[in-house]
N, C-alpha and C positions, 0 to 999 in steps of 0.2 A: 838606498841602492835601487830602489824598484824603479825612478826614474833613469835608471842606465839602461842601456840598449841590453840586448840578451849576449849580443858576442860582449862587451862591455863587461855584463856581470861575467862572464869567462873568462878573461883576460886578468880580473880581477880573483876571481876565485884560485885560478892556477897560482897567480905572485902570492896570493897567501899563504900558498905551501910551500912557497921555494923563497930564496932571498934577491936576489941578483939572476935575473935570468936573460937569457940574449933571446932576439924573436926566435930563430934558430928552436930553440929549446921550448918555448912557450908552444909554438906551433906543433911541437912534436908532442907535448903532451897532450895540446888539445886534443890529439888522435886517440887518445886513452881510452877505456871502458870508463874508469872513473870520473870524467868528465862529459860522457857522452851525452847524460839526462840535459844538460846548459850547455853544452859547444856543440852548437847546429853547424855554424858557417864559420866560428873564426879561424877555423884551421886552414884559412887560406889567405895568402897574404893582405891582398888588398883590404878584406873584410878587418885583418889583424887591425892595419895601421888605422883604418877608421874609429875602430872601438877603443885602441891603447889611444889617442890623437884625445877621443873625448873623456878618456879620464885623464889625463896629463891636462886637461886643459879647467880640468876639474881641481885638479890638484892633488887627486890621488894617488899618483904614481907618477914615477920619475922615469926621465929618457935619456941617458946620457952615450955619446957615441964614443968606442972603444973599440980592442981589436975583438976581430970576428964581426961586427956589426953594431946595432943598439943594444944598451941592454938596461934593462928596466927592473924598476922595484918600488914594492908601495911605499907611499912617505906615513913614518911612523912619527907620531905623537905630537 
């Protein structure tokens, strides 16, 4: 993981506590206290789609379009 970008390991740390989340919801938690020490920037869109973009491209999480928008989750096992 320490090769991920920092919004990266944030977008990742959020989906590990949720299962299926839309950006919508990611970006709102990013806003949290408990996120605050690693989600510098990705509470903002652009930065979002750059960081989820490079683990999706990784393979770590998935992107699938649905209603409300994308919505994303780590790929397990």
């Amino acid at each position: 993981m320490s090769t991920l970008s920092r919004n990266a390991q944030c977008v990742l740390k959020i989906l590990e506590a949720g299962s299926l989340l839309t950006t919508s919801m990611i970006l709102e938690l990013a806003r949290r206290a408990e996120y605050a020490a690693i989600c510098k920037g990705c509470a903002g869109g652009d930065t979002f789609v750059i960081a989820a973009n490079q683990l999706v491209e990784r393979g770590l999480i998935t992107r699938k379009l649905g209603k409300g928008g994308y919505h994303w989750q780590i790929v397990r096992g």
